[in-house]
N, CA and C atoms as a LAMMPS dump frame, in Angstrom:
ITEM: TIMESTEP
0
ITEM: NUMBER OF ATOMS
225
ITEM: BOX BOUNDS ff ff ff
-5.0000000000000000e+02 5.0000000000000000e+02
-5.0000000000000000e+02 5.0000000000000000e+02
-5.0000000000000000e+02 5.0000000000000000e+02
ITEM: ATOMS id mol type element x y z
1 1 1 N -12.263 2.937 -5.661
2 1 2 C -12.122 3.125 -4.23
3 1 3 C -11.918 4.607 -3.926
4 2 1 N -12.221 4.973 -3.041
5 2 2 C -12.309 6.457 -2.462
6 2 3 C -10.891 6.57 -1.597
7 3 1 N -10.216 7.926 -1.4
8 3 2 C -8.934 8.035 -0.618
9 3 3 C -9.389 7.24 0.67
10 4 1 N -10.602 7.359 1.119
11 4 2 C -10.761 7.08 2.655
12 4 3 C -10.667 5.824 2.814
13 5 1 N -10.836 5.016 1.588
14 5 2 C -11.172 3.836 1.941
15 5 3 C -9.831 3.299 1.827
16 6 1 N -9.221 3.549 0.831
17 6 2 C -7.754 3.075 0.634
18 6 3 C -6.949 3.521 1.456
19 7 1 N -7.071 4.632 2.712
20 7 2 C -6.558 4.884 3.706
21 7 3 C -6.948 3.633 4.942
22 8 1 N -8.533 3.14 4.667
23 8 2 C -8.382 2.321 5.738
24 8 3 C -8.02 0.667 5.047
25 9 1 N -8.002 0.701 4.201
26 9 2 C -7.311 -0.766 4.373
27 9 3 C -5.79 -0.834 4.593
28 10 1 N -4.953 0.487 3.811
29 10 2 C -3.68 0.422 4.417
30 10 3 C -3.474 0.339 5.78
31 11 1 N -4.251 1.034 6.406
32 11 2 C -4.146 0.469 7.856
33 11 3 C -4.379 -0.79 8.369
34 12 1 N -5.225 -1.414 8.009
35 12 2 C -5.445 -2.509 8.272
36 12 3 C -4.293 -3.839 7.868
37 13 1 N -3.952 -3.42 6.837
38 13 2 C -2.919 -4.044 6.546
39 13 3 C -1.467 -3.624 7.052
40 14 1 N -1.093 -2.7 7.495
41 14 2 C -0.141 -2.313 8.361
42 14 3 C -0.409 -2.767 9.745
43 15 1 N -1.655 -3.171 10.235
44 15 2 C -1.764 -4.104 11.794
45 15 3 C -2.206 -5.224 11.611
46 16 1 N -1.801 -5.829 10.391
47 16 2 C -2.34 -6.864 10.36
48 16 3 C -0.997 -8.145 11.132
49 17 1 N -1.225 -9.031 11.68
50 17 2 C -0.147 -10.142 11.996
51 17 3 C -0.391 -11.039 11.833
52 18 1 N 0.068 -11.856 11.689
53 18 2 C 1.9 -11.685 11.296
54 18 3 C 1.671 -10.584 10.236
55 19 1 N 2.206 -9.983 9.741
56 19 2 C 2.499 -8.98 8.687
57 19 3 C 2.57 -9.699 7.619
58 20 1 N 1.767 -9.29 6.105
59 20 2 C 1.447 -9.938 4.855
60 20 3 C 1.899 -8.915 3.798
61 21 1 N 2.864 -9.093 3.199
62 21 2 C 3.253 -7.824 1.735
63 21 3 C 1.791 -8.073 1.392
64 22 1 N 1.897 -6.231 0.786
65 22 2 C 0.691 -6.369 -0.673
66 22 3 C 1.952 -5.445 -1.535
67 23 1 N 0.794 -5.499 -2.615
68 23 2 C 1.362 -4.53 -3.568
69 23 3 C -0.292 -3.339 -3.698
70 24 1 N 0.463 -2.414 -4.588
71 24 2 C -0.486 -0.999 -4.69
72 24 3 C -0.241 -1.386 -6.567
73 25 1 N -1.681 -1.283 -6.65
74 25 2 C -1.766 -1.227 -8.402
75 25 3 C -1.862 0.123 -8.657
76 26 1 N -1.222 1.113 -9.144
77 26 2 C -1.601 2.274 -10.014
78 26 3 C -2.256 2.281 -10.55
79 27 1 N -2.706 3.394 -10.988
80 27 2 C -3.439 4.09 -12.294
81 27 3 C -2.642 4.001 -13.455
82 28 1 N -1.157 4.046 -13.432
83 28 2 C -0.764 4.276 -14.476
84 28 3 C 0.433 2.775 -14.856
85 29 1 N -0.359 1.875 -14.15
86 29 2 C -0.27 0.41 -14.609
87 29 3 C 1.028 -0.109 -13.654
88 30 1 N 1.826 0.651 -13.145
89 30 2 C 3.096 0.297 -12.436
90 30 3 C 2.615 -0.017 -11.16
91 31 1 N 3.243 -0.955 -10.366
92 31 2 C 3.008 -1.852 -9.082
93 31 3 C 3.73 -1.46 -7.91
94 32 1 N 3.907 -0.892 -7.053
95 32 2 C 4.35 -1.058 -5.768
96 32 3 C 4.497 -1.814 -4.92
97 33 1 N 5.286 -2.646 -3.945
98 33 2 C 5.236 -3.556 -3.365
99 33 3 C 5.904 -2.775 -2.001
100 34 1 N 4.682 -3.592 -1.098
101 34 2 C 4.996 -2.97 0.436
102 34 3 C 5.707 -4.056 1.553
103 35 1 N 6.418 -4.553 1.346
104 35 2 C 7.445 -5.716 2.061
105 35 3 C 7.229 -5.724 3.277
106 36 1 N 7.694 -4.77 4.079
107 36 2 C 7.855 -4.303 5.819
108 36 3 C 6.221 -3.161 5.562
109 37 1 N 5.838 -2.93 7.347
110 37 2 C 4.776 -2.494 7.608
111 37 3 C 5.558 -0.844 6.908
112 38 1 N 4.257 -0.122 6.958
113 38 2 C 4.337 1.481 6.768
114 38 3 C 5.037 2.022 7.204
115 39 1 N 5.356 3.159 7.575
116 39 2 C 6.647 4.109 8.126
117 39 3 C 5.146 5.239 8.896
118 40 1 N 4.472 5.504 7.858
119 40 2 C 3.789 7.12 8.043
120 40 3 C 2.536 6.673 7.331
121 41 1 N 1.201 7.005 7.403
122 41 2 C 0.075 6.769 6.745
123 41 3 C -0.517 8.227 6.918
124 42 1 N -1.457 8.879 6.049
125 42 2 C -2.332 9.866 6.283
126 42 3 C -3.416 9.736 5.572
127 43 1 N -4.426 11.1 5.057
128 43 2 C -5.498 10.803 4.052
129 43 3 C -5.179 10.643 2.898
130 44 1 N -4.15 11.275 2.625
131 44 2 C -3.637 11.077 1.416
132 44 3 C -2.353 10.394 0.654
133 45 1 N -1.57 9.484 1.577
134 45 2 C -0.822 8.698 0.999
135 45 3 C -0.371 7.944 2.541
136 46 1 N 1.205 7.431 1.669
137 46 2 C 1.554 6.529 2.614
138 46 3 C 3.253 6.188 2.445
139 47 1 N 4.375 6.493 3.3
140 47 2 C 5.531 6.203 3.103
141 47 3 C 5.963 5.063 3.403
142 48 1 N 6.84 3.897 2.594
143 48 2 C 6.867 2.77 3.158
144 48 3 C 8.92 2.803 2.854
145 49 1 N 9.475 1.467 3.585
146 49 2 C 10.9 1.505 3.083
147 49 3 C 10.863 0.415 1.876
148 50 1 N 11.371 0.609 0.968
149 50 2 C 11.55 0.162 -0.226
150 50 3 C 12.411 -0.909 0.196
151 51 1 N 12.402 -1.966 -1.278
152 51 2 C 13.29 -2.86 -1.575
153 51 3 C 15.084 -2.531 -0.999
154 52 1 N 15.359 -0.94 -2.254
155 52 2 C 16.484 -1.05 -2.015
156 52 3 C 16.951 -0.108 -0.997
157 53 1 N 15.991 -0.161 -0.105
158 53 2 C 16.474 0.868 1.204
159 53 3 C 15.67 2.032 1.386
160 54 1 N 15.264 2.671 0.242
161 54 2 C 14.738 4.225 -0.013
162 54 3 C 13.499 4.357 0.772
163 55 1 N 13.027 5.072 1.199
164 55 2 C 11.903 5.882 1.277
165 55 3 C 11.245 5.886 -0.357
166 56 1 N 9.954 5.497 -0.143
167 56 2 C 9.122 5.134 -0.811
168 56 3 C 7.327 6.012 -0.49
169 57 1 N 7.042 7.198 -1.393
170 57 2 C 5.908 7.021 -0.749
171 57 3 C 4.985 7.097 -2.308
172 58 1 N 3.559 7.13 -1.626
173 58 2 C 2.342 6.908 -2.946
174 58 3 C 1.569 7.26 -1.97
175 59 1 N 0.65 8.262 -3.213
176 59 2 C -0.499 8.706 -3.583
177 59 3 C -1.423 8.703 -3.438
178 60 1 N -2.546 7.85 -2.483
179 60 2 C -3.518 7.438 -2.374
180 60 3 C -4.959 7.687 -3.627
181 61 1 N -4.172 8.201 -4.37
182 61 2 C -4.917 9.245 -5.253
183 61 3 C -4.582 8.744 -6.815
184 62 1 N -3.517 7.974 -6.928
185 62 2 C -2.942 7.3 -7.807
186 62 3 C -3.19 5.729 -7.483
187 63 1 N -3.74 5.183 -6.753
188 63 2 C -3.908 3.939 -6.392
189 63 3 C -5.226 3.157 -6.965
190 64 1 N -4.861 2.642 -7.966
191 64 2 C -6.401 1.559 -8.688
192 64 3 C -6.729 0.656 -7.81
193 65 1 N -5.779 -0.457 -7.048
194 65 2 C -6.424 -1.207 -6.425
195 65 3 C -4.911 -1.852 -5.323
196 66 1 N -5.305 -2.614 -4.631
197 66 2 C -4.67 -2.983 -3.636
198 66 3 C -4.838 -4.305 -3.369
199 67 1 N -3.531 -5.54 -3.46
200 67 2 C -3.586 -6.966 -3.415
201 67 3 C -2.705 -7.816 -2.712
202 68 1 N -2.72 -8.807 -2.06
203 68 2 C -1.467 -9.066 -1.263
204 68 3 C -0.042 -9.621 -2.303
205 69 1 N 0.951 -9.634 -1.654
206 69 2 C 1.643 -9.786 -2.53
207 69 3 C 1.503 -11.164 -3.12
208 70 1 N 0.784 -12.394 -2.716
209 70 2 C 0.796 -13.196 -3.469
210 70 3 C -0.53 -13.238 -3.985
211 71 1 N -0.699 -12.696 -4.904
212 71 2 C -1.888 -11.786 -6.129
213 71 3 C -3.162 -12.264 -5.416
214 72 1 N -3.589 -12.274 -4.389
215 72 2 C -5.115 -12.566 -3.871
216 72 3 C -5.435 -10.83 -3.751
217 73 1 N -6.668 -10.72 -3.979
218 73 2 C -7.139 -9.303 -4.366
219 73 3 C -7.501 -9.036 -2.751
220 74 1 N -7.627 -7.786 -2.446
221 74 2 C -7.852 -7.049 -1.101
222 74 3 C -8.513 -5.986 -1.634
223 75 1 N -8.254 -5.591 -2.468
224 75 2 C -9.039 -4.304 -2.694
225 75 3 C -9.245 -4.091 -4.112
């Protein structure tokens, strides 16, 4: 996937409703999970609030693929 493209499905999935977790597959095999909608999106990444409260952001650039959280593929 290209940054642009993984920029537009995060969007899409940030307006999506009711609102659906995904997770972000890395490159370097570790998973992200996006619970609540986005905070901030740009071309090149995306800040979300984490599990345990934090500010959370990623890479768009580090991102292999993109799936909802209950493992159906999106991207």
């Amino acid at each position: 996937m290209t940054l642009k493209q993984i920029e537009e499905k995060v969007i899409e999935l940030k307006h999506r409703r009711p609102f659906v977790p995904f997770v972000f597959e890395m490159t370097d095999g570790q998973t992200v999970e996006v619970t609540e909608p986005c905070l901030a999106i740009n071309e090149t990444g995306a800040g979300f609030i984490g599990r345990d409260e934090a500010i959370v952001d990623v890479e768009f650039k580090s991102v292999r693929g993109i799936r909802l959280l209950n493992s159906e593929a999106v991207a």
